[in-house]
BASEDREN-758918 format. One line per 8 residues: number of its first residue (from 1); their letters; for each residue x, y negated, z of N, C-alpha, C. Coordinates in Angstrom, 3 decimals, always signed. Example, Ala and Ser with C-alpha at 12.3 -4.5 7.8 and 13.67 -1.06 7.14 Angstrom:
2
1 = as = +13.190:+5.690:+7.800:+12.300:+4.500:+7.800:+13.200:+3.300:+7.800 ~ +12.850:+2.250:+7.080:+13.670:+1.060:+7.140:+12.900:-0.030:+7.870
//
This chain:
204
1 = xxxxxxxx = +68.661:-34.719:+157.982:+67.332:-34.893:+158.562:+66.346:-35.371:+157.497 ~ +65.271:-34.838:+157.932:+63.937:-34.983:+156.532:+63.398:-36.263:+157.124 ~ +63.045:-37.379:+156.354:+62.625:-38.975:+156.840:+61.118:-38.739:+155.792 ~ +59.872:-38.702:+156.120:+58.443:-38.635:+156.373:+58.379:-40.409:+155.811 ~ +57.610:-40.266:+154.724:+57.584:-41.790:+154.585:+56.303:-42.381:+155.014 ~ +56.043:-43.191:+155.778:+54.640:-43.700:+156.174:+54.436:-44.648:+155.484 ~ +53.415:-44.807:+154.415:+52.667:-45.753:+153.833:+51.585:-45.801:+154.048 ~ +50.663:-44.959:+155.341:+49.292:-45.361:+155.785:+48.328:-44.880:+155.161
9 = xxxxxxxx = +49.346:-43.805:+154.388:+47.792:-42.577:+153.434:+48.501:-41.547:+153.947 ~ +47.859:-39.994:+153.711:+48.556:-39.099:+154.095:+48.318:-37.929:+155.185 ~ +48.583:-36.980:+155.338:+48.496:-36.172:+156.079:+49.829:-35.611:+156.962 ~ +50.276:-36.912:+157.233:+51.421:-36.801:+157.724:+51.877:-35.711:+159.406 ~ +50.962:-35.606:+160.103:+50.652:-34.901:+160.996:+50.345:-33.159:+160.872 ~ +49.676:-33.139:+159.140:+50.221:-31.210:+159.754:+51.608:-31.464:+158.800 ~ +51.985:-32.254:+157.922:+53.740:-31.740:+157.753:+54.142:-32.250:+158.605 ~ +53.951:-32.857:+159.639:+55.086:-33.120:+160.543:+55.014:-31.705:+161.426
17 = xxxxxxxx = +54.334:-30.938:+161.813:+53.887:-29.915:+162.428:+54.628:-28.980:+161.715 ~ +53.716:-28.969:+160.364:+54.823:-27.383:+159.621:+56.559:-27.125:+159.596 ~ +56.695:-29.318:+159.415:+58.217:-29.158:+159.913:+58.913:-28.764:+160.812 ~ +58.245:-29.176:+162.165:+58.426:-28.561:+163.724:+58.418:-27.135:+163.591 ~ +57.668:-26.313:+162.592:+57.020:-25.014:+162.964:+58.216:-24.302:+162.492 ~ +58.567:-24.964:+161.046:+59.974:-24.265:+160.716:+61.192:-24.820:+161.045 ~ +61.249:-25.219:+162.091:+62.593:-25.768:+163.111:+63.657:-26.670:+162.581 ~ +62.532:-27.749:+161.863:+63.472:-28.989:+160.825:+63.208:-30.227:+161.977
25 = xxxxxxxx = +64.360:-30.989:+162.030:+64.383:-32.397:+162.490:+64.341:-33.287:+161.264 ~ +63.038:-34.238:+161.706:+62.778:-35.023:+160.947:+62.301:-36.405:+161.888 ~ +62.331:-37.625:+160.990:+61.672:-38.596:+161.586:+60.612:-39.434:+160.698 ~ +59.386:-40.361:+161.187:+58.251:-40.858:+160.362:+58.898:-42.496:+160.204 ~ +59.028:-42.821:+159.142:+59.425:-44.171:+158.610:+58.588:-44.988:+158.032 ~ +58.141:-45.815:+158.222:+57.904:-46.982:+157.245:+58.911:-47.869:+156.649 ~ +60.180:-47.941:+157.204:+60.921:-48.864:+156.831:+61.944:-48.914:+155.665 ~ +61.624:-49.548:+154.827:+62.805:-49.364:+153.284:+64.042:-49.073:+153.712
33 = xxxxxxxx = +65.213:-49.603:+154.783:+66.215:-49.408:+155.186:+66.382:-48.249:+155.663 ~ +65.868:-47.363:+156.235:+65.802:-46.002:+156.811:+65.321:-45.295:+155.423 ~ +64.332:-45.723:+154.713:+64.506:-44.961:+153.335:+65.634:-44.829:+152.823 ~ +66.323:-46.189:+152.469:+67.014:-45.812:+151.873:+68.600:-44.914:+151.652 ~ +68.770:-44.843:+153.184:+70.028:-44.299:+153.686:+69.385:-42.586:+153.833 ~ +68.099:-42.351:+154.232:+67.613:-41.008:+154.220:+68.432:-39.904:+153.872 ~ +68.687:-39.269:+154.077:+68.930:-37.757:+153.898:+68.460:-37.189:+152.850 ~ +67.024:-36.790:+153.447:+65.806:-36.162:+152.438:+64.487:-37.106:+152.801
41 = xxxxxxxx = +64.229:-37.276:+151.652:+62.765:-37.911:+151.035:+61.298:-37.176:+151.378 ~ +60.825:-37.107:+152.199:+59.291:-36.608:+151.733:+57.766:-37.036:+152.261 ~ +57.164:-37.667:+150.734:+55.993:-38.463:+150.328:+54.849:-37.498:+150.784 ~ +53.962:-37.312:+151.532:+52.638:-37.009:+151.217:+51.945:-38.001:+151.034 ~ +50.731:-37.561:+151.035:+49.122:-38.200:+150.367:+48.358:-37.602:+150.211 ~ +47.346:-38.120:+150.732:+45.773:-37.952:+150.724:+45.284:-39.280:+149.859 ~ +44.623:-39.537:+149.491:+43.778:-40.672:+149.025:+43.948:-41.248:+147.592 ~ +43.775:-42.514:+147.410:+43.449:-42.965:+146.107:+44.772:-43.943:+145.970
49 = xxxxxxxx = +45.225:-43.807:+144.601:+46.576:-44.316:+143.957:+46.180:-45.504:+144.165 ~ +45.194:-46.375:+143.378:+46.057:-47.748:+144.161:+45.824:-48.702:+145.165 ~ +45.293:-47.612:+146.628:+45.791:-47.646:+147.971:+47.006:-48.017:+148.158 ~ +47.517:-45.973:+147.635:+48.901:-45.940:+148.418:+50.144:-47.096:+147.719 ~ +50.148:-47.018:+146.005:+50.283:-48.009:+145.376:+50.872:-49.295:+146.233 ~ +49.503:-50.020:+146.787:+49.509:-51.489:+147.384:+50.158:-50.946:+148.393 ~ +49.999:-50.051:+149.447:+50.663:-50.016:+150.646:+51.964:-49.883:+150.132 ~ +52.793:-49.119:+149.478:+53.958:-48.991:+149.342:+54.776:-50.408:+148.908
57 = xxxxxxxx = +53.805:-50.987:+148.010:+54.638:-51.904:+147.425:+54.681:-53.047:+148.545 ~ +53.470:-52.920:+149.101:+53.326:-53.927:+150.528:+54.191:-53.837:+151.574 ~ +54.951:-52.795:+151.275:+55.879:-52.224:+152.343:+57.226:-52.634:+152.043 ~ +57.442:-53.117:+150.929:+58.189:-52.340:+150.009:+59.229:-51.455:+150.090 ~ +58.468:-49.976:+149.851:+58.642:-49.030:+150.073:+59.206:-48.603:+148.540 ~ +57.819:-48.804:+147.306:+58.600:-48.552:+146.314:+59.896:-48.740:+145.843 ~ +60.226:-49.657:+145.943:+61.812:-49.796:+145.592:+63.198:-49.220:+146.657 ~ +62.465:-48.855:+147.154:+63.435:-48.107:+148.761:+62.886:-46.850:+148.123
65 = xxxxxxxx = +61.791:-46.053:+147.511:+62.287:-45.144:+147.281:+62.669:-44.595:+145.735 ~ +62.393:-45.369:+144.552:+63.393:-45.632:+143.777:+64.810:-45.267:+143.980 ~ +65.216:-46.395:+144.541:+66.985:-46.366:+144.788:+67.248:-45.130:+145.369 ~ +66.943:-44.639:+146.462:+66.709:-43.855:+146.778:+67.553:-42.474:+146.083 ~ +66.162:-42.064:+145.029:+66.251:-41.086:+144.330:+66.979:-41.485:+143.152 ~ +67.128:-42.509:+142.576:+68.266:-42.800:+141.521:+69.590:-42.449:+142.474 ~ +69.837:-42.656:+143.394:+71.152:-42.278:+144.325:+71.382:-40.810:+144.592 ~ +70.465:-39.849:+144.079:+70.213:-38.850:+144.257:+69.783:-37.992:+145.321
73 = xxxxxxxx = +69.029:-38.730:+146.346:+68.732:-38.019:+147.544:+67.542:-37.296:+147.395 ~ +67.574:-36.162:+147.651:+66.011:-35.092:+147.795:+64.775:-35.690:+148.304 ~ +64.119:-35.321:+147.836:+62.743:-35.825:+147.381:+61.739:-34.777:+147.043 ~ +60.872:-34.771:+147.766:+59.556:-34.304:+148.046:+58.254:-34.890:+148.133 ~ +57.517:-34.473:+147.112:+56.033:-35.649:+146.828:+55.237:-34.224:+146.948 ~ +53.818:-34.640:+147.924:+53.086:-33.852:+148.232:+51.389:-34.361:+147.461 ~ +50.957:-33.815:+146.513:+49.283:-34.317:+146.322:+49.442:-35.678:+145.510 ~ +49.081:-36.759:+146.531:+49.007:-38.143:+145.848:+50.549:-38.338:+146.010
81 = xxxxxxxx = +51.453:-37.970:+146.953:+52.859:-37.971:+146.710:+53.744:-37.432:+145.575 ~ +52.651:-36.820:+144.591:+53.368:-36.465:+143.241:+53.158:-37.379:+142.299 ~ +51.565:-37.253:+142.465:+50.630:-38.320:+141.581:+51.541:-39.764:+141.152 ~ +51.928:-40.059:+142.680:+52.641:-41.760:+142.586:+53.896:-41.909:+141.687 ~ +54.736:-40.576:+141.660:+56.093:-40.475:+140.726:+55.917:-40.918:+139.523 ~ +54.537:-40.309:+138.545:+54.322:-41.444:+137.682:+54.085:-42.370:+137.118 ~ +54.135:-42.570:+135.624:+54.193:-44.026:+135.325:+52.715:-44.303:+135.673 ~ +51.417:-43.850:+135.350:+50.203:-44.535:+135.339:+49.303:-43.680:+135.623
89 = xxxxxxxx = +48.593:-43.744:+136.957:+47.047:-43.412:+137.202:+45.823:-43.785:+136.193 ~ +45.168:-42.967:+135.779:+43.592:-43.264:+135.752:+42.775:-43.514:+137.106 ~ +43.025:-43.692:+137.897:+42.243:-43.942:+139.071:+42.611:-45.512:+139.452 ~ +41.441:-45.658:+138.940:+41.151:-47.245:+139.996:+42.809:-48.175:+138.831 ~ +43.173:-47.366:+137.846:+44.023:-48.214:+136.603:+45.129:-48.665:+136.998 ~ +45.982:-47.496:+137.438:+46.883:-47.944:+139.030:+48.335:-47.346:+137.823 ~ +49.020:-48.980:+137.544:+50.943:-48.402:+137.743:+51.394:-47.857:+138.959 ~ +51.949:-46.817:+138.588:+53.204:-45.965:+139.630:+54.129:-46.441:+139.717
97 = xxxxxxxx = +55.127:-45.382:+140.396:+56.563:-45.771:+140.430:+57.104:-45.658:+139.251 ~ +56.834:-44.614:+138.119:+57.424:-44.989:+137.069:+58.950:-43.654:+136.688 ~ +59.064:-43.049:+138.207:+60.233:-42.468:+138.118:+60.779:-41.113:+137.339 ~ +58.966:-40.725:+137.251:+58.959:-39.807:+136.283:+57.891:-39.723:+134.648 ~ +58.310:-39.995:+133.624:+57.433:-40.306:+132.544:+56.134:-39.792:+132.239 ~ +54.628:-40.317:+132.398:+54.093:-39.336:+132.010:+53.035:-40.357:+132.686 ~ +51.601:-39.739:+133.038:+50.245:-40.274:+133.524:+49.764:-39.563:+134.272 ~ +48.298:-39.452:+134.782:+47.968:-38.919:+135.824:+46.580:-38.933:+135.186
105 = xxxxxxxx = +45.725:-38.381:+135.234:+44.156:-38.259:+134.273:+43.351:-37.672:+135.196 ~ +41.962:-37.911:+134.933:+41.138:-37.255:+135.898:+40.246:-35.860:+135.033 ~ +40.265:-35.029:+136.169:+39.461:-33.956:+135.450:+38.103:-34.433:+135.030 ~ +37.629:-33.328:+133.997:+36.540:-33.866:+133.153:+35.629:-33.535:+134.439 ~ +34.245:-34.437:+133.773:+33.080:-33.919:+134.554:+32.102:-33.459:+134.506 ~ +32.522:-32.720:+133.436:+31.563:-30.823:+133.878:+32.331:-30.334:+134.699 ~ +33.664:-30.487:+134.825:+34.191:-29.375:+136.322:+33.955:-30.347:+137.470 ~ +33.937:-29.294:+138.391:+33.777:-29.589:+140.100:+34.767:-31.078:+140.678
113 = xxxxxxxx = +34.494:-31.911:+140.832:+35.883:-32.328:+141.298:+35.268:-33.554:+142.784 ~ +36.053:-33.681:+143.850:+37.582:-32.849:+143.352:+37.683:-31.100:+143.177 ~ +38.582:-31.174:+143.015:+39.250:-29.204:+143.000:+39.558:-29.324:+144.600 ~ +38.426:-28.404:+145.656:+38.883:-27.815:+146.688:+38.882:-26.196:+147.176 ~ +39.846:-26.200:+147.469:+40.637:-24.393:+147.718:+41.648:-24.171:+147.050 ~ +41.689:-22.843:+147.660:+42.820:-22.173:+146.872:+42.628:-21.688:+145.029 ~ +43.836:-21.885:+144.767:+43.914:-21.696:+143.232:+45.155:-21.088:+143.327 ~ +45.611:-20.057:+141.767:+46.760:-19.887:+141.274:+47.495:-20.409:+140.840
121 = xxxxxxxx = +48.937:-20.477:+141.318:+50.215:-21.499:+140.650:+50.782:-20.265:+140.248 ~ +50.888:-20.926:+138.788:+52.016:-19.722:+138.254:+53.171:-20.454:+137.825 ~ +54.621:-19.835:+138.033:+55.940:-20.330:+138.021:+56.658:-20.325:+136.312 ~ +57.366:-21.497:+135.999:+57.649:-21.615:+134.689:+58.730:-20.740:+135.089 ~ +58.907:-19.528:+133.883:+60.281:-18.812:+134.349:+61.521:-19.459:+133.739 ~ +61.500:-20.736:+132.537:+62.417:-21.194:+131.974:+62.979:-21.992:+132.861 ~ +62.544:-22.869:+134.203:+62.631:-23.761:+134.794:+63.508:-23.254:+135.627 ~ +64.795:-23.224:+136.006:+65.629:-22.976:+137.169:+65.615:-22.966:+138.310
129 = xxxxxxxx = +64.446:-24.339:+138.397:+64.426:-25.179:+139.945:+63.222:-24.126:+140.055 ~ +62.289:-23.667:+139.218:+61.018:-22.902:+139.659:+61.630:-21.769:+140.514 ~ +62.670:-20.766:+139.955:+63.337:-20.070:+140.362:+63.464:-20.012:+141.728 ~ +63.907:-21.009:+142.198:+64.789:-21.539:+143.244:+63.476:-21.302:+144.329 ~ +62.629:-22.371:+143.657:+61.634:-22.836:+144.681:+60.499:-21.301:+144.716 ~ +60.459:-20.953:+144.411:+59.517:-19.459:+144.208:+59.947:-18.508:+145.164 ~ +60.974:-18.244:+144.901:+62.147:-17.424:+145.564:+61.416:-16.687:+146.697 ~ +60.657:-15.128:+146.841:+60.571:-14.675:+148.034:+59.068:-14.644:+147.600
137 = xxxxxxxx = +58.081:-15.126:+146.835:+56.556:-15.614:+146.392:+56.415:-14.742:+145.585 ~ +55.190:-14.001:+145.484:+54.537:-13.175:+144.465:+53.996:-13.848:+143.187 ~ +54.617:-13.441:+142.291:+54.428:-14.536:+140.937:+52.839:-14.816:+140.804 ~ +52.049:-14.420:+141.369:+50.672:-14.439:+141.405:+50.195:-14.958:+142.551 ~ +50.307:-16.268:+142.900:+50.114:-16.462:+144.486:+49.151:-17.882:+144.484 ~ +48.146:-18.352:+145.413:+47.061:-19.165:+145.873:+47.985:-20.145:+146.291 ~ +47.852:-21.191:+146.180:+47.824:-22.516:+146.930:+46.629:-23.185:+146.924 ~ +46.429:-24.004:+148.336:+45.825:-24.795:+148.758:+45.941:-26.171:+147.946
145 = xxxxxxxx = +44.465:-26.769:+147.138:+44.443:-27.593:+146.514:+43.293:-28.776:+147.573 ~ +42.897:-30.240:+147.521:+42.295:-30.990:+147.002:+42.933:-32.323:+146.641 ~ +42.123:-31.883:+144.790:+42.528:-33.240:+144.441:+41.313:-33.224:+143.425 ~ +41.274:-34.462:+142.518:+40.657:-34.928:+141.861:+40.983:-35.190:+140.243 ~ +42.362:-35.429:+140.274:+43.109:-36.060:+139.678:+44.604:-34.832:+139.132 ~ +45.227:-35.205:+137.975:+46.343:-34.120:+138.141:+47.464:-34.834:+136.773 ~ +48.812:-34.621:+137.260:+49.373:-35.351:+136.379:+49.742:-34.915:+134.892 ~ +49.722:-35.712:+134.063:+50.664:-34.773:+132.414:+51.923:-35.277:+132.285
153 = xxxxxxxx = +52.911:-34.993:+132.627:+54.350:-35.245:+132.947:+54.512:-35.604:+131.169 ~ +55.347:-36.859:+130.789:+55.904:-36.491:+129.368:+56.911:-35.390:+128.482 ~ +57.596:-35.714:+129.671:+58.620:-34.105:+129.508:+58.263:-32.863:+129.629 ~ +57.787:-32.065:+128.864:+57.006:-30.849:+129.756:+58.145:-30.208:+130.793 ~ +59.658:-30.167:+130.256:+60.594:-29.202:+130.839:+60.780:-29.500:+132.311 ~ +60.409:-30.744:+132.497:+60.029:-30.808:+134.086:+58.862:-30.062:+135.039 ~ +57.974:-29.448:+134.279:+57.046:-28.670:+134.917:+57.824:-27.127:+135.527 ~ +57.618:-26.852:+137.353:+57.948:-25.791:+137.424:+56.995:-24.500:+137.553
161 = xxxxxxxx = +56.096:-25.135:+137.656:+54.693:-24.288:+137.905:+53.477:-25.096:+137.244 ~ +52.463:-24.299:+137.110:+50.736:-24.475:+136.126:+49.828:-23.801:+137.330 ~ +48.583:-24.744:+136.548:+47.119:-24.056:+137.313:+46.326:-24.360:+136.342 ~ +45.225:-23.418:+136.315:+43.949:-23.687:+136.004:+43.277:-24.272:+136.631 ~ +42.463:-25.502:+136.085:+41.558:-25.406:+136.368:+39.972:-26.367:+135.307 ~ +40.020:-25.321:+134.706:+39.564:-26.023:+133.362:+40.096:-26.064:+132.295 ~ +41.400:-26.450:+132.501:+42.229:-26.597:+131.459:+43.807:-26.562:+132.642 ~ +44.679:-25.875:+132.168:+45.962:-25.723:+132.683:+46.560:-27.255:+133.022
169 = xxxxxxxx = +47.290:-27.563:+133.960:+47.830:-28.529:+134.455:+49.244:-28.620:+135.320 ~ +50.232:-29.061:+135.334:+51.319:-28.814:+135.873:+51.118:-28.993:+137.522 ~ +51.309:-28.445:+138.540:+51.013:-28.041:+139.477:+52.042:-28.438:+140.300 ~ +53.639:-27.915:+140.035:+54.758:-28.459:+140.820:+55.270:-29.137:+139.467 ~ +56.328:-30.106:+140.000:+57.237:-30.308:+138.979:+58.735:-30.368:+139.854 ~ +59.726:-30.345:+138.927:+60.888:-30.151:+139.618:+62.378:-30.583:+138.604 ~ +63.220:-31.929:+138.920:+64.165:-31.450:+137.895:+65.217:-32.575:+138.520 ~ +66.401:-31.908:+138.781:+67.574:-32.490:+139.715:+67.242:-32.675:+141.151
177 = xxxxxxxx = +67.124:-33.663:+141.791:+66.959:-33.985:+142.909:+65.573:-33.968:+143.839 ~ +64.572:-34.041:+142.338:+62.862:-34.582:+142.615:+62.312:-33.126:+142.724 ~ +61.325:-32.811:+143.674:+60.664:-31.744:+143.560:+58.831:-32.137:+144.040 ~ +57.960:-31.897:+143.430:+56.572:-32.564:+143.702:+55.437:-31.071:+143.476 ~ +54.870:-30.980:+144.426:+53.528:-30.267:+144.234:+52.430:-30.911:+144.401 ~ +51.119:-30.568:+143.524:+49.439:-31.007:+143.285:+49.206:-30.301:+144.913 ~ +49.576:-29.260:+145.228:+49.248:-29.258:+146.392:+49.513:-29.319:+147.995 ~ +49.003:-28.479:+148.288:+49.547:-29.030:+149.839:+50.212:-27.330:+150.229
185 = xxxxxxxx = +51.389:-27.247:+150.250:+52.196:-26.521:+150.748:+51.612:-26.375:+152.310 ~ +51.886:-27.291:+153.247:+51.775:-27.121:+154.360:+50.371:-27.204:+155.093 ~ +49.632:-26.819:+154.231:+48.357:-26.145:+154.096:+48.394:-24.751:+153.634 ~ +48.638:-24.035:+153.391:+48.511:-22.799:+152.205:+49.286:-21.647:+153.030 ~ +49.278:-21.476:+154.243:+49.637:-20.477:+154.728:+50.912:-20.188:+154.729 ~ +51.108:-18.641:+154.952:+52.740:-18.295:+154.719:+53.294:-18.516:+153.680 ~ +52.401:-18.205:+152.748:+53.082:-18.774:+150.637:+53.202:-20.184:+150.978 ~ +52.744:-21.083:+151.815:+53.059:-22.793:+151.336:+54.615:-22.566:+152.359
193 = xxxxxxxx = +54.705:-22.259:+153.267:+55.931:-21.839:+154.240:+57.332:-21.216:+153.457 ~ +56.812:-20.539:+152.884:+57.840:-19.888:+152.242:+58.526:-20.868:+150.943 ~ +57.296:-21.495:+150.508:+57.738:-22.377:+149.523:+58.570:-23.651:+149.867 ~ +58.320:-24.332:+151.262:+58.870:-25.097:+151.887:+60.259:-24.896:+152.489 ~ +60.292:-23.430:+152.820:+61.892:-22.983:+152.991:+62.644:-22.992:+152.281 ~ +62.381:-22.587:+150.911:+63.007:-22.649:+149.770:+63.211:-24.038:+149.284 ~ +62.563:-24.927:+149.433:+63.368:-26.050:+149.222:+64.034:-26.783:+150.087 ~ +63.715:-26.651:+151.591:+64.894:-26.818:+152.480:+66.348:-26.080:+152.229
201 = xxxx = +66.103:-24.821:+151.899:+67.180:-23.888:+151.728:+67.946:-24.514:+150.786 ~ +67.474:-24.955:+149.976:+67.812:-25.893:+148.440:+68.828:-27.322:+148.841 ~ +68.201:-28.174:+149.318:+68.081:-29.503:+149.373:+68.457:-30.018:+150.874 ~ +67.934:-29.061:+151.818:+68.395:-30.056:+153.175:+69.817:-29.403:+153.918
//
């Protein structure tokens, strides 16, 4: 069963929907103890890092989902649910969880921001997990974006997918257990659906 983490940011209501839609049992948690025994992991977000940040740690949530994913349980970060995996926001000068190396920067401002609509994710073909997670997707395909913000992973080999926008940016990332998209899958139509099967198909 997929456990929905509630930290009080989020758009937890259409993935709880898209989950229903594709015939997954899941339940909405706030509680570290139900994190941490979880099944499968999955973070959304809407809002500003160190909101969710304080709520999590107020929860303490961060360290429930830490252990968590050091224990190896699947894991899904949506938007600001990717954002938080790393070590450090530029927004509002916010430490992360830390779990994945790297920062989070804000787009410059000559571009639009935030970035709202659809954009192109294109799939790293070296990446295995891209593979996986693509699976059935036209290598040329739109996802549903808003954000503001976008992360630079230290590792690049963790990137499974890129976007433009301005300047290229890692879009999903993916490597063992962790899988994170800039956008919102369960926004983005049949391509965010399809992408979501594929990592159920994967992971749950």
């Amino acid at each position: 069963m997929i456990t929905i983490i509630d930290y009080g940011l989020g758009n937890i209501g259409s993935v709880a929907n898209t989950l229903t839609r594709l015939g997954q049992t899941y339940q909405i948690s706030a509680d570290p103890a139900e994190i941490r025994s979880a099944d499968v992991l999955l973070l959304p977000g809407v809002g500003a890092a160190g909101v969710g940040m304080k709520n999590l740690r107020d929860r303490g949530l961060d360290v429930a989902i830490r252990r968590a994913i050091q224990n190896g349980k699947p894991f899904l970060g949506i938007c600001l649910g990717m954002q938080l995996l790393f070590d450090y926001s530029e927004e509002a000068d916010t430490p992360c969880l830390g779990i994945l190396k790297g920062s989070v920067k804000k787009f410059q401002r000559e571009r639009k921001v935030p970035q709202i609509g659809w954009n192109l994710v294109i799939p790293v073909k070296t990446n295995p997990n891209a593979v996986r997670l693509f699976a059935g997707i036209p290598e040329r395909n739109a996802f549903y974006f808003v954000n503001s913000y976008y992360p630079i992973p230290a590792d690049t080999s963790v990137v499974a997918a890129t976007t433009e926008y301005g300047e290229q940016f890692a879009s999903v990332v993916a490597i063992k257990n962790i899988v994170a998209t800039q956008f919102h899958p369960e926004k983005s139509g049949e391509t965010g659906l399809r992408l979501l099967q594929n990592f159920i198909k994967e992971y749950v």
